[in-house]
KEFIDO-768498 format. One record per residue (C-alpha): x, y, z; residue number from 1. Coordinates in steps of 0.25 Angstrom, whole numbers, plus 5000, padded with zeros to 4 digits. Last residue first. Layout:
<lumlos>
u|v|w|num
X|Y|Z|NUM
...
</lumlos>
This chain:
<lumlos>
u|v|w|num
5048|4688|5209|262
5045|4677|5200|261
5057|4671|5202|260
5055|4669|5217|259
5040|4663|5213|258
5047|4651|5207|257
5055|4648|5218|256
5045|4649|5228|255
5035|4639|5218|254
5048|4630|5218|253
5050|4632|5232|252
5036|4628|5237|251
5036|4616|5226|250
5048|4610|5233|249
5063|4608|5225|248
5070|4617|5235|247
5081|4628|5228|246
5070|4629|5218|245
5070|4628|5201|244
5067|4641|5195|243
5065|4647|5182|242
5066|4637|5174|241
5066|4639|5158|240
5057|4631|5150|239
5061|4625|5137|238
5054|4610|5139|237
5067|4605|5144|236
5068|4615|5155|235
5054|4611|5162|234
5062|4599|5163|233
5075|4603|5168|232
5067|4611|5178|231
5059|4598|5183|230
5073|4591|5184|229
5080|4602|5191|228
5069|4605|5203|227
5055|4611|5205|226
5054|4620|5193|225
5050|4632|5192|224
5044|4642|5180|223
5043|4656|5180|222
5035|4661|5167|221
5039|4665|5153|220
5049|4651|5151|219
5033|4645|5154|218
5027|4652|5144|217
5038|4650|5133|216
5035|4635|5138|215
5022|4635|5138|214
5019|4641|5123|213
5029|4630|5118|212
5020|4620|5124|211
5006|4625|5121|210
5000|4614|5111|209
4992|4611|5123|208
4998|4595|5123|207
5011|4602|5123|206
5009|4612|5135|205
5003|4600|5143|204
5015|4593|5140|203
5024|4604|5145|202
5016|4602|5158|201
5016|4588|5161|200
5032|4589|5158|199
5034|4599|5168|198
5026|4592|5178|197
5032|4579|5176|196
5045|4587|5178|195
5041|4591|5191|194
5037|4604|5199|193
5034|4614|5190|192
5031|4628|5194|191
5028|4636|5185|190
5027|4652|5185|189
5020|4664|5179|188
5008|4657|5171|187
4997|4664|5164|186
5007|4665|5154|185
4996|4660|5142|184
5004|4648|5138|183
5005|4646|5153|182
4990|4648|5155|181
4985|4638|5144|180
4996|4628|5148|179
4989|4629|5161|178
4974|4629|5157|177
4976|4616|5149|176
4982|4610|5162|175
4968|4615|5170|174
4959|4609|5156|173
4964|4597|5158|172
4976|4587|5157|171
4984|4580|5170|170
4999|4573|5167|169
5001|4561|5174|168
5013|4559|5184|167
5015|4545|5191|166
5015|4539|5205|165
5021|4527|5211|164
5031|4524|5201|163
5041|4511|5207|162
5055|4513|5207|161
5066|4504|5212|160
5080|4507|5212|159
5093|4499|5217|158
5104|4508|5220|157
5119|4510|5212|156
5120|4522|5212|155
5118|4522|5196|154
5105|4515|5202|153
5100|4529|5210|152
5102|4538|5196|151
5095|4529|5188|150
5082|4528|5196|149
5084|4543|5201|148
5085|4547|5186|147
5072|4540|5182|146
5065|4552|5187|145
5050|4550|5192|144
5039|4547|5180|143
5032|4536|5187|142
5034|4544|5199|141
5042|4538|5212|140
5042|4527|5223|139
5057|4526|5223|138
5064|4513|5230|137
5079|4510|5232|136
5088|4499|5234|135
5101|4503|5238|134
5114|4498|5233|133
5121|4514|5229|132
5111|4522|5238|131
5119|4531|5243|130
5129|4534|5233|129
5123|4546|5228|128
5109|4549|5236|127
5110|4564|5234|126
5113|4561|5219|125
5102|4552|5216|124
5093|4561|5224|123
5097|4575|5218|122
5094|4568|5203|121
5081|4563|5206|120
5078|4577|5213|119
5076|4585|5223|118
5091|4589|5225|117
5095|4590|5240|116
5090|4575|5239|115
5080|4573|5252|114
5086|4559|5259|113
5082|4550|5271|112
5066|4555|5270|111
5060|4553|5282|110
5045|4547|5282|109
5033|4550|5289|108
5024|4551|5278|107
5023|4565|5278|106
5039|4565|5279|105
5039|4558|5265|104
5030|4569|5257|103
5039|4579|5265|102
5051|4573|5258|101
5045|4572|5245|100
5041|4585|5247|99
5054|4590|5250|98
5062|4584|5236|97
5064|4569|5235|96
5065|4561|5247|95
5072|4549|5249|94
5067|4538|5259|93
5078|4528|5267|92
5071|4517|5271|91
5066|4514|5286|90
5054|4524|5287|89
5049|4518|5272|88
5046|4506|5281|87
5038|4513|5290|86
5031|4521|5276|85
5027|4508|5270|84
5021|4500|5283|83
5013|4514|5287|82
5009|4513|5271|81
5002|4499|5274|80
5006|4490|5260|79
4995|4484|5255|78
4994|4494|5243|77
5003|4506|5244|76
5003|4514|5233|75
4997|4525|5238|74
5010|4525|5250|73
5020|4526|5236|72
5010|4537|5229|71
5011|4548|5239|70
5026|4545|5241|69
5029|4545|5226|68
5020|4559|5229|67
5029|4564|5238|66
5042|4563|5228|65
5054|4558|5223|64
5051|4547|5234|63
5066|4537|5237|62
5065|4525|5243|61
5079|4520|5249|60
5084|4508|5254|59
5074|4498|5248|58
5072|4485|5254|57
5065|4489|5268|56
5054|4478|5267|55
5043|4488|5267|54
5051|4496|5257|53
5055|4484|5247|52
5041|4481|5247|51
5035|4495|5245|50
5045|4495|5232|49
5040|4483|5226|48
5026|4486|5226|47
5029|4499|5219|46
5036|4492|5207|45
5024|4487|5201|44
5020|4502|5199|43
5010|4509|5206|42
5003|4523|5202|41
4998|4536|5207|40
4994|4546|5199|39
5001|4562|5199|38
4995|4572|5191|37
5004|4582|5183|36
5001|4594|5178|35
4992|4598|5188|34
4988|4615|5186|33
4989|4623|5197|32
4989|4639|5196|31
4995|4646|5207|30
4994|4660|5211|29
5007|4663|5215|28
5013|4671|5228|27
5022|4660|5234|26
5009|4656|5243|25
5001|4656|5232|24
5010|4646|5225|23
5012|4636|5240|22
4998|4637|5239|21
4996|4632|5227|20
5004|4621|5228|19
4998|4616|5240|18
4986|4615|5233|17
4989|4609|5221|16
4998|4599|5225|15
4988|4586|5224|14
4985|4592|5210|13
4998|4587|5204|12
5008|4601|5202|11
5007|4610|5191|10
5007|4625|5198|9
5007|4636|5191|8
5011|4650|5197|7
5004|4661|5192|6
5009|4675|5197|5
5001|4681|5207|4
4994|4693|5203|3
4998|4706|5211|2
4985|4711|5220|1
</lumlos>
């Protein structure tokens, strides 16, 4: 029987299982390892934000992801979450990226706009002049991208943020035992889906003394990346990028990935 090359997967735990399969189901064998571990959290802004969506003040609520979905209706504290998502029905919502889309659909909600580009930059570009006088909301990461902040008040909107989630970065023996298989190329391919996850990784590297052994390992194995910013990222370390799908979803990435091994 031929061996499966190795895929590794660094996702939050919550997306182990689906992630495997959507590996073996591409011909890999997976091997999952968190580097990053997603907590919730609540800022003083939050409060603010559910007010001005019940009362129907903001124009436009934008979620960069499913999990700033996730962790907006967690946060909820005397607020009924049928009451929240009916008033979301009325306010335009934009989705970043499919899942983000699927996440809101799940919910029974429409998303109004899904940038062509999954991105902080594809959003501000898509929505142009549209928002020059609105007031809008994003529920995002602690560590989301300031260039959707910047880029929506150059055109002229009124932004309010509030963090309801953020990224830790998990250590044990299971992320000691991946740097120890990439040093060792036990690892054909990577796929890395976020910037956080790249820069939770190279840390790891650096904390094991193993840094400059990762990255001559990674440039010898296949490595994807979910969209241009996480690319630029893994980039800036010395790592060369082997792919970056057409669609920016997880199942394309690990397609995308396997295409170049063939």
């Amino acid at each position: 029987m031929e061996k499966r090359p190795v895929l590794a997967i660094m996702r939050p735990e919550t997306y182990t299982n689906d992630s495997e399969r959507v590996a073996e189901d591409a011909g890999f064998q997976p091997f999952s390892v968190p580097v990053v571990t997603l907590r919730g959290m609540k800022d003083d802004a939050f409060d603010g934000f559910v007010q001005r969506v019940l009362s129907q003040k903001t124009d436009i609520v934008i979620f960069t992801s499913a999990n700033g979905i996730d962790y907006t209706l967690k946060n909820l504290d005397g607020v009924s979450e049928n009451d929240f998502l009916s008033a979301l029905k009325k306010i335009k919502i934009v989705a970043i990226g499919p899942t983000t889309r699927k996440k809101l659909e799940s919910c029974g909600l429409t998303s109004s706009l899904m940038p062509g580009e999954y991105s902080s930059e594809g959003l501000v570009n898509d929505l142009g002049k549209d928002v020059d006088g609105k007031i809008i909301d994003i529920p995002r990461s602690f560590y989301g991208s300031e260039v959707l902040v910047k880029g929506l008040i150059d055109a002229g909107a009124t932004v309010h943020q509030t963090h309801v989630y953020t990224l830790d970065i998990p250590e044990g023996p299971l992320q000691d035992e991946l740097i120890e298989k990439t040093v060792a190329g036990e690892i054909d391919a990577f796929a890395f889906t976020s910037t956080m996850m790249v820069k939770n990784f190279m840390k790891m590297a650096e904390n094991n003394g193993e840094l400059e052994d990762v990255v001559e390992k990674l440039n010898e194995a296949v490595v994807g990346a979910i969209g241009y910013p996480t690319a630029q990222t893994v980039e800036s370390f010395g790592v060369t990028v082997d792919v970056v799908p057409g669609e920016f979803t997880f199942e394309a990435l690990v397609e995308a990935i396997r295409g170049k091994m063939k």
